[in-house]
C-alpha positions as CSV (number, residue, x, y, z in Angstrom):
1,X,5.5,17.9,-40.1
2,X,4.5,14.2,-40.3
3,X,1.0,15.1,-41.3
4,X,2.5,17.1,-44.3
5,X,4.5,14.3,-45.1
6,X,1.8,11.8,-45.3
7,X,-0.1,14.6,-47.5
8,X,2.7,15.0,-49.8
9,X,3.0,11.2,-50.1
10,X,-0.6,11.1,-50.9
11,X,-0.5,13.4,-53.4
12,X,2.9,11.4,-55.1
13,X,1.0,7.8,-55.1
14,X,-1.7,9.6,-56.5
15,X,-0.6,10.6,-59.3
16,X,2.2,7.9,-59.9
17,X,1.3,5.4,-58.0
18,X,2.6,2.9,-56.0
19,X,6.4,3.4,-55.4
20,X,8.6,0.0,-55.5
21,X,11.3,1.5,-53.9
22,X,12.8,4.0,-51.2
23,X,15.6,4.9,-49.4
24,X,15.7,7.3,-46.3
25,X,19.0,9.7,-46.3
26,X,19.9,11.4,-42.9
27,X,22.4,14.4,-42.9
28,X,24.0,15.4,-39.3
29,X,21.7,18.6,-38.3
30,X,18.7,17.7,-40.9
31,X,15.7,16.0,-41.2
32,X,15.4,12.7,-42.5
33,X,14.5,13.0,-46.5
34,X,13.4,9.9,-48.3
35,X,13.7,9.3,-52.0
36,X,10.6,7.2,-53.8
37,X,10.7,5.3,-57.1
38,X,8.2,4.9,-59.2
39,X,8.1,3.0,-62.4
40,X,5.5,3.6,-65.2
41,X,6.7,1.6,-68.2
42,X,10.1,2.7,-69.5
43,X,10.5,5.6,-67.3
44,X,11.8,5.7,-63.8
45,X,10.8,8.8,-61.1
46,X,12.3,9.8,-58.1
47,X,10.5,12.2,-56.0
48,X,11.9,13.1,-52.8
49,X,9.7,13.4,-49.5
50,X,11.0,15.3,-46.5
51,X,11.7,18.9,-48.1
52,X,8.7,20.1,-47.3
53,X,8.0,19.0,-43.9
54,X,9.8,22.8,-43.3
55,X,9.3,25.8,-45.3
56,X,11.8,27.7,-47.2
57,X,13.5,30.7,-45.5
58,X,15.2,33.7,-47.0
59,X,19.1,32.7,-46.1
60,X,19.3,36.7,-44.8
61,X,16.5,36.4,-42.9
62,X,17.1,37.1,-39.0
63,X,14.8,33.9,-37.5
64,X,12.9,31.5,-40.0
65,X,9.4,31.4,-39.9
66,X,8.0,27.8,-38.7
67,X,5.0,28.4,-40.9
68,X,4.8,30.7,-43.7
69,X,7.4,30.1,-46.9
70,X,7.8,28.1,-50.1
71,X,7.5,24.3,-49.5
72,X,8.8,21.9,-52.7
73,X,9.7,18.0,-52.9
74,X,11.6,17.1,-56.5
75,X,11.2,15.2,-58.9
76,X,13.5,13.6,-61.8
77,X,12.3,11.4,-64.5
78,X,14.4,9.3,-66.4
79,X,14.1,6.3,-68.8
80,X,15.0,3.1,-67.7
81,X,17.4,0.3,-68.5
82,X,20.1,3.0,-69.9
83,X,22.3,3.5,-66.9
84,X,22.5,2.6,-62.9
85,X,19.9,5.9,-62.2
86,X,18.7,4.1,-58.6
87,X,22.9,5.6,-57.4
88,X,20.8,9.1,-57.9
89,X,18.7,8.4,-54.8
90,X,21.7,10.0,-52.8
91,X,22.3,13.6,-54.8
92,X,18.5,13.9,-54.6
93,X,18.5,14.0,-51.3
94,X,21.3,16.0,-50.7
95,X,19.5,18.1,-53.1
96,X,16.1,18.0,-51.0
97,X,18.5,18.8,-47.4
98,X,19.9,21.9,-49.1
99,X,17.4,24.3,-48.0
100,X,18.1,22.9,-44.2
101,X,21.7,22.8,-44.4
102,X,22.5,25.6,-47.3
103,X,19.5,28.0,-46.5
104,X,19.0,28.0,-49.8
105,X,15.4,29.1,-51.2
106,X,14.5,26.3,-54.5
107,X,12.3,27.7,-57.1
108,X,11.9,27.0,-60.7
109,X,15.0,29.0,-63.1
110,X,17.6,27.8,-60.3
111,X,20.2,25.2,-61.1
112,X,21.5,23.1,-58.2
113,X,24.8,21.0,-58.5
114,X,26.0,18.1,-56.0
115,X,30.0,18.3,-57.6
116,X,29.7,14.6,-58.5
117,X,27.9,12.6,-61.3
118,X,24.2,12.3,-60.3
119,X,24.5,8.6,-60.9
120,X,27.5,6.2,-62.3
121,X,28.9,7.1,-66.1
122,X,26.2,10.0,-65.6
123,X,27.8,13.3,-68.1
124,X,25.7,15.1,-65.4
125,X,26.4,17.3,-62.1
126,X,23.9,19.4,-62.1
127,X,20.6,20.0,-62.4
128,X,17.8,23.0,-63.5
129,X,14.7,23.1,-61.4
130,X,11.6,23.5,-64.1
131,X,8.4,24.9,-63.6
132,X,6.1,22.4,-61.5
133,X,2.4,21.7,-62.4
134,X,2.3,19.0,-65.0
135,X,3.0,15.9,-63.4
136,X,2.3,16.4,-59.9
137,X,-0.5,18.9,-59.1
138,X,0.5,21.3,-56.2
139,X,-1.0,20.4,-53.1
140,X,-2.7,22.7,-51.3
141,X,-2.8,22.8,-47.6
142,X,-4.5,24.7,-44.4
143,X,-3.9,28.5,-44.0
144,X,-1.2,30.0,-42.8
145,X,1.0,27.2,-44.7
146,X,1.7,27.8,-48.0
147,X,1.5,24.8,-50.8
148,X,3.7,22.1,-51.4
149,X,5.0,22.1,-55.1
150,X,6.2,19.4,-56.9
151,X,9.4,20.4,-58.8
152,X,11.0,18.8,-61.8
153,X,14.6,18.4,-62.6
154,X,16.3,18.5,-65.4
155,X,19.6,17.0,-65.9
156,X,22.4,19.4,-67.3
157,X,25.8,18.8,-68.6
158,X,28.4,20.8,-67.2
159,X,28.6,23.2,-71.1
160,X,24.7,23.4,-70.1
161,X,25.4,24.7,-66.7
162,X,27.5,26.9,-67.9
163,X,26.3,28.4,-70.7
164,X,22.6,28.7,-68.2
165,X,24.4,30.7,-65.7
166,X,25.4,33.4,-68.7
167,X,22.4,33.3,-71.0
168,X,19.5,31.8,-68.3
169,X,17.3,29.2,-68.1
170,X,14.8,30.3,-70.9
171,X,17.5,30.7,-72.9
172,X,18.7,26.8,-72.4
173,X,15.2,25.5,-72.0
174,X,14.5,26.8,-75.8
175,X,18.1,25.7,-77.0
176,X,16.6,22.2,-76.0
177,X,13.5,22.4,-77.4
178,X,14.7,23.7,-80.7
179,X,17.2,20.1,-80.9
180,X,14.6,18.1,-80.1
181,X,16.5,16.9,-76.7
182,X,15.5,13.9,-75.2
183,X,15.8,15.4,-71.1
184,X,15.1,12.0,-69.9
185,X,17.8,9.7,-71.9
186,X,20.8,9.5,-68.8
187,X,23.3,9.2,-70.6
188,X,22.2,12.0,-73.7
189,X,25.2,14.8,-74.9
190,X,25.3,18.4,-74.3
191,X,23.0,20.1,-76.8
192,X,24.8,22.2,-79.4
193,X,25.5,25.3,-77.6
194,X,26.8,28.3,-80.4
């Protein structure tokens, strides 16, 4: 576990460098997860560490395996000097101990919700998990383990969430891209939803 962590944070300060913050979150029953900052001009990141120290298991399966399954940390962008975003650090890591204490399997399309605004004045609950790859590469590890991917969020309104869970994520991912939305403002509006 600890090796994989210090993997994982090897990979994070290598491709956003040096964090200037974190913050360790314990839940009763769970690993300890630790949210990093990093800041690269007027954006802010948060990437959790401690997900991935355990793999993803099925929530119907009998025994999970210690070895083999899906391993992610998060990662949320947003700019900076807008709104009090370091009150996220919290939800992320609830967030990142859902797999442990939910038995809930995270991959890209999924929309995860922590029933409270992710940070002060925030018009956001919930989140969509996007497709990892572009900021932080996967990283790779031995055989039988399976890789560690770096997942983005994307903040949604709760109109968003809604309208996701009835037309999918696609679907809301284009309605943003079509008006232009601006996924890392904290405090932006709900897209136009018709």
């Amino acid at each position: 576990m600890a090796e994989v962590l210090a993997l994982v944070e090897a990979r994070l300060t290598t491709a956003l460098g040096t964090p200037d913050a974190r913050a360790a979150v314990t839940f009763l029953g769970t690993d300890r997860i630790e949210v990093l900052r990093f800041t690269d001009g007027d954006l802010v990141r948060y990437a959790t560490l401690g997900m991935s120290a355990a793999p993803m298991s099925d929530p119907t399966a009998t025994l999970a395996d210690p070895l083999e399954g899906p391993r992610a940390e998060l990662v949320l962008t947003v700019r900076a000097g807008h709104a009090d975003t370091d009150k996220v650090l919290r939800p992320l890591a609830v967030l990142a101990a859902s797999p442990q204490v939910e038995g809930v399997v995270v991959a890209p399309g999924a929309s995860l919700d922590v029933g409270e605004a992710l940070w002060p004045a925030a018009p956001f609950t919930s989140v969509l998990v996007a497709e990892p790859g572009g900021l932080v590469e996967d990283l790779e590890l031995d055989a039988p383990l399976d890789p560690v991917r770096f997942l983005p969020l994307l903040p949604m309104t709760q109109n968003e969430a809604a309208w996701k869970r009835v037309h999918g994520a696609a679907a809301l991912q284009e309605k943003w891209l079509d008006s232009g939305t601006d996924l890392r403002d904290p405090l932006r509006r709900s897209v136009p939803l018709d």
